[in-house]
Gaussian input, Z-matrix of N, CA and C with variables (Angstrom, degrees):
# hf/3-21g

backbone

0 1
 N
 C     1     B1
 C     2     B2     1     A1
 N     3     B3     2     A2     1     D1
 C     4     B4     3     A3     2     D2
 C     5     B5     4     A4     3     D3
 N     6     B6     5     A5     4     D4
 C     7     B7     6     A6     5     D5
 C     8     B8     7     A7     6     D6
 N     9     B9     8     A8     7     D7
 C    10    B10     9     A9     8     D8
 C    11    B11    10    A10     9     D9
 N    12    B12    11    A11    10    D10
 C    13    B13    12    A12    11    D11
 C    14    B14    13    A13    12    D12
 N    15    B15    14    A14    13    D13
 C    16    B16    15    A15    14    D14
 C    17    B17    16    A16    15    D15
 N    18    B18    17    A17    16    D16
 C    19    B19    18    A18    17    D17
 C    20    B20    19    A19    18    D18
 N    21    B21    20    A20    19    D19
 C    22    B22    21    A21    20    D20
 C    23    B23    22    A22    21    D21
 N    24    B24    23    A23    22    D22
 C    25    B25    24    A24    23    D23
 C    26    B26    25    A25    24    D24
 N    27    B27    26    A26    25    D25
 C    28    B28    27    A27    26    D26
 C    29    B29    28    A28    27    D27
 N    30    B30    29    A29    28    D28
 C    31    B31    30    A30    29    D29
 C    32    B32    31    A31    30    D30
 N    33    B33    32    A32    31    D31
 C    34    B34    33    A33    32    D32
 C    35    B35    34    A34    33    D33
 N    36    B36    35    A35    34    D34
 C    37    B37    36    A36    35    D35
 C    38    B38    37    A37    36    D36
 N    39    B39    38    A38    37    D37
 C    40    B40    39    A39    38    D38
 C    41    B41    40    A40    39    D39
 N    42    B42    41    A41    40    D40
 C    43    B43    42    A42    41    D41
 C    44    B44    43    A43    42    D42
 N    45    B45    44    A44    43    D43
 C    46    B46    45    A45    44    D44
 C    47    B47    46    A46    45    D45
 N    48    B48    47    A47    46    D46
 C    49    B49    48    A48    47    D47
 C    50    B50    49    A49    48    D48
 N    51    B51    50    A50    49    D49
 C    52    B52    51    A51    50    D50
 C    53    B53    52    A52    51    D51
 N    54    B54    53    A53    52    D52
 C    55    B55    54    A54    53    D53
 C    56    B56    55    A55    54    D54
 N    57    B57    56    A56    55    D55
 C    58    B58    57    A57    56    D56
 C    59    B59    58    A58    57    D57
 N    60    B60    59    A59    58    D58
 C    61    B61    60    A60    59    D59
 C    62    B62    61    A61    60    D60
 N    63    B63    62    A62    61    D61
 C    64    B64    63    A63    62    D62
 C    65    B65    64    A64    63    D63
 N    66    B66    65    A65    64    D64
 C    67    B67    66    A66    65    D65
 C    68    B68    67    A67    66    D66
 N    69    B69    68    A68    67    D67
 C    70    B70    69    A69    68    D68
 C    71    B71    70    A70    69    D69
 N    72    B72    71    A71    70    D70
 C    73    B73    72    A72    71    D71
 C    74    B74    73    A73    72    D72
 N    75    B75    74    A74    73    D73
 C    76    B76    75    A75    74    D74
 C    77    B77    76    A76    75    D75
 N    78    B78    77    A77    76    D76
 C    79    B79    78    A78    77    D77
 C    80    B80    79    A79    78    D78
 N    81    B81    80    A80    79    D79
 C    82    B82    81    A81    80    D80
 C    83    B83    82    A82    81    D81
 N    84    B84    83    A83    82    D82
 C    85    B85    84    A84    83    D83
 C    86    B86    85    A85    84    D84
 N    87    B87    86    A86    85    D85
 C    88    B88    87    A87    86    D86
 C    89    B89    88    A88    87    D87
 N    90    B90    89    A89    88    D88
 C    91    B91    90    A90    89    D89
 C    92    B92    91    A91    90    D90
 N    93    B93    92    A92    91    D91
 C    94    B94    93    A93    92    D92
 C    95    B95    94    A94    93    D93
 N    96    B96    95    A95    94    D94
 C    97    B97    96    A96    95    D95
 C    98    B98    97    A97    96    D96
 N    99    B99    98    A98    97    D97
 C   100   B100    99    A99    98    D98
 C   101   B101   100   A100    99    D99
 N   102   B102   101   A101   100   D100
 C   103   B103   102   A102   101   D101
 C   104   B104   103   A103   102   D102
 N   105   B105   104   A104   103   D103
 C   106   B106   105   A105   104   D104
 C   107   B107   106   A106   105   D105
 N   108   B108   107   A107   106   D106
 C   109   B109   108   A108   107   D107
 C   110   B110   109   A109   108   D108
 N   111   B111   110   A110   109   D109
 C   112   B112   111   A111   110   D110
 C   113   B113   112   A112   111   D111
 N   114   B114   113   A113   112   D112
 C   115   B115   114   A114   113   D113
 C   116   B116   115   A115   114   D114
 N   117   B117   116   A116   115   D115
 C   118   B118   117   A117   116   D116
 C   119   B119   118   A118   117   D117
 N   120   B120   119   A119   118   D118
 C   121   B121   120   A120   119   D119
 C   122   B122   121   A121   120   D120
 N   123   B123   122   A122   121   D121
 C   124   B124   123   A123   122   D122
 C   125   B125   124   A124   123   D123
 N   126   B126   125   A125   124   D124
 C   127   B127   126   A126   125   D125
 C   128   B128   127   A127   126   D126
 N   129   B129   128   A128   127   D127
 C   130   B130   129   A129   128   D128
 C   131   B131   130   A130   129   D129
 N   132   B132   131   A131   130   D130
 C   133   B133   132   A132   131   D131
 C   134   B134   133   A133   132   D132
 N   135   B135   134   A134   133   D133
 C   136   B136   135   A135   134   D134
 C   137   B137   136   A136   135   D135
 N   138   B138   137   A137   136   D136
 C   139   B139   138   A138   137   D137
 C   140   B140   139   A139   138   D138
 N   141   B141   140   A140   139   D139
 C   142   B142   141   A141   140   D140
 C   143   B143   142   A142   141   D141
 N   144   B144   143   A143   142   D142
 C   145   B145   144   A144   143   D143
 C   146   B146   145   A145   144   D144
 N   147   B147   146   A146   145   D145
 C   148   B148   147   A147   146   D146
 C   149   B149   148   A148   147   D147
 N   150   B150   149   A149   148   D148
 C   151   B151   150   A150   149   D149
 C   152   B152   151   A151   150   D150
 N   153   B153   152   A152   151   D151
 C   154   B154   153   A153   152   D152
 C   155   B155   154   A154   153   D153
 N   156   B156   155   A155   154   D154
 C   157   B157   156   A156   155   D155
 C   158   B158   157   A157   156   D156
 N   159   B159   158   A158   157   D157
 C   160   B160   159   A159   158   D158
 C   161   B161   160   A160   159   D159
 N   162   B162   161   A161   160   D160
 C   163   B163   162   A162   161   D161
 C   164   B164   163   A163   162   D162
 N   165   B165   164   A164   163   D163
 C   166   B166   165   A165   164   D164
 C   167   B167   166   A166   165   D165
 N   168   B168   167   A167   166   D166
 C   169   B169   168   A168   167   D167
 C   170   B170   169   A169   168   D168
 N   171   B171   170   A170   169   D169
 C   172   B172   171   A171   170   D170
 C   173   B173   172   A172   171   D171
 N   174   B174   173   A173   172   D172
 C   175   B175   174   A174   173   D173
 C   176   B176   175   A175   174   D174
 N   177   B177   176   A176   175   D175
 C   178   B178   177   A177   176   D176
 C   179   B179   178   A178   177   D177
 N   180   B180   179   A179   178   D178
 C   181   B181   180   A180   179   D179
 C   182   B182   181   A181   180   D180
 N   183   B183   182   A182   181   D181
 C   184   B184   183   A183   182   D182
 C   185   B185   184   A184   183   D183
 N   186   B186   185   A185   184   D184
 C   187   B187   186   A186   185   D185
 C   188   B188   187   A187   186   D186
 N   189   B189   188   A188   187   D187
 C   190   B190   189   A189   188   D188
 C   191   B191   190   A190   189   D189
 N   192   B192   191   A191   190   D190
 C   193   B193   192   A192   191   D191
 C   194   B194   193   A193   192   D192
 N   195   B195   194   A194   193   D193
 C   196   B196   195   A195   194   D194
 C   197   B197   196   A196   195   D195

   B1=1.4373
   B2=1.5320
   B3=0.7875
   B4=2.0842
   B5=1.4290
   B6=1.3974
   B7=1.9309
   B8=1.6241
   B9=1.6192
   B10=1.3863
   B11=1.5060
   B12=1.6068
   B13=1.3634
   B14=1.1144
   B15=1.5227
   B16=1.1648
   B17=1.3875
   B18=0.7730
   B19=1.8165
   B20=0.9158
   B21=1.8838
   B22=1.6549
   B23=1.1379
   B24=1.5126
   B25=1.8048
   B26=2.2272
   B27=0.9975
   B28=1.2533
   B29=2.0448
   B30=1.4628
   B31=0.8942
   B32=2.0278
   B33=1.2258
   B34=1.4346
   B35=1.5704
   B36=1.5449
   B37=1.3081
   B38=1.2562
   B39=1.2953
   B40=1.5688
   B41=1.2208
   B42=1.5449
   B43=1.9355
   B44=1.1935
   B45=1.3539
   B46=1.1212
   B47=1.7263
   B48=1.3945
   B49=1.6332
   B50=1.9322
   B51=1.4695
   B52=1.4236
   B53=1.3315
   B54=1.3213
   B55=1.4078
   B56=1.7230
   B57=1.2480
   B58=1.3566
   B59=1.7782
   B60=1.4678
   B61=1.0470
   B62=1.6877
   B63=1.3505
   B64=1.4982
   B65=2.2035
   B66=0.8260
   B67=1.8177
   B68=1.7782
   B69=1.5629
   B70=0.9086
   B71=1.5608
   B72=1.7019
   B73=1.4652
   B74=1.6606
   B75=0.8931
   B76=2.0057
   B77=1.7084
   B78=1.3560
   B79=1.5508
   B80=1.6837
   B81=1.2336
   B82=1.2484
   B83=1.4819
   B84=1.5510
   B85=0.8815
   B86=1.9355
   B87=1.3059
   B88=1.7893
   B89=1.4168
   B90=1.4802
   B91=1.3538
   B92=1.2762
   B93=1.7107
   B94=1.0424
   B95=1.7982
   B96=1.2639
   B97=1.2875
   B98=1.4303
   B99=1.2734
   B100=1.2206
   B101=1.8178
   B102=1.0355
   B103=1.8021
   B104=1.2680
   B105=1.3011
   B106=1.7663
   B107=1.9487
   B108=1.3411
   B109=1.9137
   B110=1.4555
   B111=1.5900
   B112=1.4589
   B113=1.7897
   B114=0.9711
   B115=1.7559
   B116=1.7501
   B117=0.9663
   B118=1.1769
   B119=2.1248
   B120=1.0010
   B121=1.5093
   B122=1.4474
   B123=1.2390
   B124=1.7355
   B125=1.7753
   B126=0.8647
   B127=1.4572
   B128=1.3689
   B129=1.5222
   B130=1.4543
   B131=1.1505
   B132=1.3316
   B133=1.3336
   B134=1.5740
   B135=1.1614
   B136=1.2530
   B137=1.7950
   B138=1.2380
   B139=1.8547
   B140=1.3416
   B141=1.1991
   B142=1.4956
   B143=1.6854
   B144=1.5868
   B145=1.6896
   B146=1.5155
   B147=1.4341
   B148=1.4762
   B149=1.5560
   B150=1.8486
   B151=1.0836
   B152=1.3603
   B153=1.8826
   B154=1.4580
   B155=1.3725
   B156=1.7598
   B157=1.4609
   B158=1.4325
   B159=1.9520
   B160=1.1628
   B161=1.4582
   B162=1.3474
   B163=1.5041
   B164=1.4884
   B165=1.2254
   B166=1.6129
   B167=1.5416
   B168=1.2054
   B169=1.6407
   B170=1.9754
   B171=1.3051
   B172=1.9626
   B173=1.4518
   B174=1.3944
   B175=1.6361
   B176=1.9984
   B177=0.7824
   B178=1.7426
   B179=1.5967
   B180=0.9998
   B181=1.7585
   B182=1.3455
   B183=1.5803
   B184=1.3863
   B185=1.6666
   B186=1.6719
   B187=1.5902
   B188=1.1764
   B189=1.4094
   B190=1.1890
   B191=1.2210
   B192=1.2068
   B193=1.4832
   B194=2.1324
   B195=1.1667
   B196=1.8366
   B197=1.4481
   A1=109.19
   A2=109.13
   A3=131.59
   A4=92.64
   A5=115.82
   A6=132.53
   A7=103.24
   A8=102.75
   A9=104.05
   A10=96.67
   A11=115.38
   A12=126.38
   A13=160.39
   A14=139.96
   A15=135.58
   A16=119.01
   A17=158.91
   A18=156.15
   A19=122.94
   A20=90.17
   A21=108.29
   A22=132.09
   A23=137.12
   A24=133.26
   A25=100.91
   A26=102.19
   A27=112.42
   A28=129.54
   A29=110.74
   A30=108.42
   A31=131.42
   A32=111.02
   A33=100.13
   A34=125.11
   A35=98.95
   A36=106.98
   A37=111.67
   A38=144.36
   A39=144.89
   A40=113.37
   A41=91.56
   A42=118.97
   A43=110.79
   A44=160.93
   A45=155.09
   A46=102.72
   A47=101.12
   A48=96.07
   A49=104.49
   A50=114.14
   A51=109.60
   A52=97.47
   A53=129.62
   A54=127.61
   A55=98.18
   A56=124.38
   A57=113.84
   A58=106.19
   A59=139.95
   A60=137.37
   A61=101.44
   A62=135.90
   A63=145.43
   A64=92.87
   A65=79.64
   A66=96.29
   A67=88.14
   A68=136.44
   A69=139.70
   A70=101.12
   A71=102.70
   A72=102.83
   A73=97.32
   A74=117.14
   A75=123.00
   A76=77.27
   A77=91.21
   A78=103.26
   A79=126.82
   A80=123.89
   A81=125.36
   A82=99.02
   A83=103.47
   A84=113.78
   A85=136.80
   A86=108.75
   A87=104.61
   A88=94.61
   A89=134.74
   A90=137.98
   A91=118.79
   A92=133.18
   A93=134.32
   A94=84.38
   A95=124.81
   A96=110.72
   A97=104.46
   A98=125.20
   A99=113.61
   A100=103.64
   A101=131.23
   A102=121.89
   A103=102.26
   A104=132.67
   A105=134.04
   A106=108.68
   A107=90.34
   A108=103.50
   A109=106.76
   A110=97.20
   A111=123.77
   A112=106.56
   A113=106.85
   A114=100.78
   A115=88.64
   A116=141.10
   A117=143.60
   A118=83.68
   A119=117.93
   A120=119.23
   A121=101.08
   A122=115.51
   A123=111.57
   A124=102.05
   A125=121.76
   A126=117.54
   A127=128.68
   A128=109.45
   A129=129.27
   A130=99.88
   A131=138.37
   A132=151.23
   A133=117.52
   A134=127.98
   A135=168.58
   A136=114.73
   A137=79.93
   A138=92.71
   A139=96.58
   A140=148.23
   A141=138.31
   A142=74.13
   A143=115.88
   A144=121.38
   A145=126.58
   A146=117.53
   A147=123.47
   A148=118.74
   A149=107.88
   A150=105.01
   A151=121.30
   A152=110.24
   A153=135.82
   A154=105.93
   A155=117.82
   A156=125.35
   A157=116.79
   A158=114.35
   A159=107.73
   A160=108.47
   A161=121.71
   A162=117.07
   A163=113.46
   A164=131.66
   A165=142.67
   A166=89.01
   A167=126.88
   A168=99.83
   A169=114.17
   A170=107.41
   A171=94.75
   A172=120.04
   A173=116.69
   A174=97.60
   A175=112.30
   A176=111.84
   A177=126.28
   A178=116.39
   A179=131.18
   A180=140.43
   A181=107.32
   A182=117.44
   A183=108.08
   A184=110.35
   A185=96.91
   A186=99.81
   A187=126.30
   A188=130.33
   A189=116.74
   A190=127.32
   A191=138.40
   A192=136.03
   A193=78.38
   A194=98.67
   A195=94.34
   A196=98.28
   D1=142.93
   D2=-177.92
   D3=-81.28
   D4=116.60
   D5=-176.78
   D6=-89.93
   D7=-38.80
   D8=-161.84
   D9=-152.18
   D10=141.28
   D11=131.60
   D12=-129.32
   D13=131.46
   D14=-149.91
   D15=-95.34
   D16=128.15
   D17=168.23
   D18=-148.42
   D19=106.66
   D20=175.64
   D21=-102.40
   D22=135.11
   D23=-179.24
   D24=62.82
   D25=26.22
   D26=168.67
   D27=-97.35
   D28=109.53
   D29=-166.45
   D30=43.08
   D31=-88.04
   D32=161.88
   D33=-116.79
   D34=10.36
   D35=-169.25
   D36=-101.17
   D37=142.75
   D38=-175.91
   D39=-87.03
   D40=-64.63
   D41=-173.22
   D42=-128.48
   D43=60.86
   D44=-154.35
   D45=-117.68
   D46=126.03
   D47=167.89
   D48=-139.80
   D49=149.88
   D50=-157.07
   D51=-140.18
   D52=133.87
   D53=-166.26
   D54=-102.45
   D55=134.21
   D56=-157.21
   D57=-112.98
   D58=126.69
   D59=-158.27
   D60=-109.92
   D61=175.34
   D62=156.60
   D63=-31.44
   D64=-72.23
   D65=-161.96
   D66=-99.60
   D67=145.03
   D68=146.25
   D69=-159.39
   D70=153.02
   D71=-153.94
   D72=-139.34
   D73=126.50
   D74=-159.49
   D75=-99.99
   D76=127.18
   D77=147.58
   D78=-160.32
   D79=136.18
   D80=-161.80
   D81=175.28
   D82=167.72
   D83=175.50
   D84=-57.60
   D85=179.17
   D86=-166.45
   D87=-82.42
   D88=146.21
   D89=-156.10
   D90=92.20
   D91=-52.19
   D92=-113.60
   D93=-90.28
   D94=-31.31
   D95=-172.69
   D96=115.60
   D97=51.25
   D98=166.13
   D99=-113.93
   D100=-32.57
   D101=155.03
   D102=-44.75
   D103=-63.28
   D104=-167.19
   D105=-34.63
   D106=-59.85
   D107=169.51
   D108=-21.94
   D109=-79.37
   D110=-171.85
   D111=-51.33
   D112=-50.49
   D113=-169.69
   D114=-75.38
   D115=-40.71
   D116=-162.18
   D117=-66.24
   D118=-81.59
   D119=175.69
   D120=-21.91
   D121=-53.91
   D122=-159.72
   D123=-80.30
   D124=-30.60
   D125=174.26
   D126=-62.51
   D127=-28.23
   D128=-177.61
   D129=-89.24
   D130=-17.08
   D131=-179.31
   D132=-82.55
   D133=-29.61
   D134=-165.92
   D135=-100.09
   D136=-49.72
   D137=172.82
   D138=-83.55
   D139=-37.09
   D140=-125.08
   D141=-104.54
   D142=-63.25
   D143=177.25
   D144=-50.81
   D145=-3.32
   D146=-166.45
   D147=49.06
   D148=49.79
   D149=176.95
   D150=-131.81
   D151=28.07
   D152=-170.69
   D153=-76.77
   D154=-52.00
   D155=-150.81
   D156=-57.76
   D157=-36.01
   D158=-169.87
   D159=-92.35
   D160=1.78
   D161=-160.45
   D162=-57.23
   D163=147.29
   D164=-154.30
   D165=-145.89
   D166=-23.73
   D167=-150.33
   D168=-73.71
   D169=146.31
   D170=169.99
   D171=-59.59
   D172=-28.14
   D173=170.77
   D174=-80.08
   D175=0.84
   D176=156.72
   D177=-34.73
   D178=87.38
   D179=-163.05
   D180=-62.72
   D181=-23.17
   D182=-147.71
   D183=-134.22
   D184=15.73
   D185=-167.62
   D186=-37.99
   D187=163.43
   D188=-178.20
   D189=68.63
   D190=18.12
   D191=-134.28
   D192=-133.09
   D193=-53.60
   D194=-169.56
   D195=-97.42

């Protein structure tokens, strides 16, 4: 299980770090960066699987990046 995550200069987030529980539940307002978390999770997920390099899609955070 993932304890903690950090995400920095990511999409709308600068410095963000989130202590992660069994059950934890993001809520706040529109802006605040709670999708950013999640795509930030799914990207590292993606990298970790070697399945970042070809990504094309428009909801894709990081195009251009590889």
């Amino acid at each position: 299980m993932i304890h903690k995550i950090e995400v920095e200069n990511f999409m709308s987030l600068k410095n963000a770090s989130v202590e992660l529980e069994p059950l934890t539940v993001f809520i706040g307002p529109n802006g605040s960066g709670k999708s950013a978390i999640f795509k930030a999770l799914v990207l590292l997920s993606k990298l970790l699987n070697g399945q970042a390099s070809g990504e094309q899609s428009s909801d894709w955070p990081c195009q251009g990046l590889f």
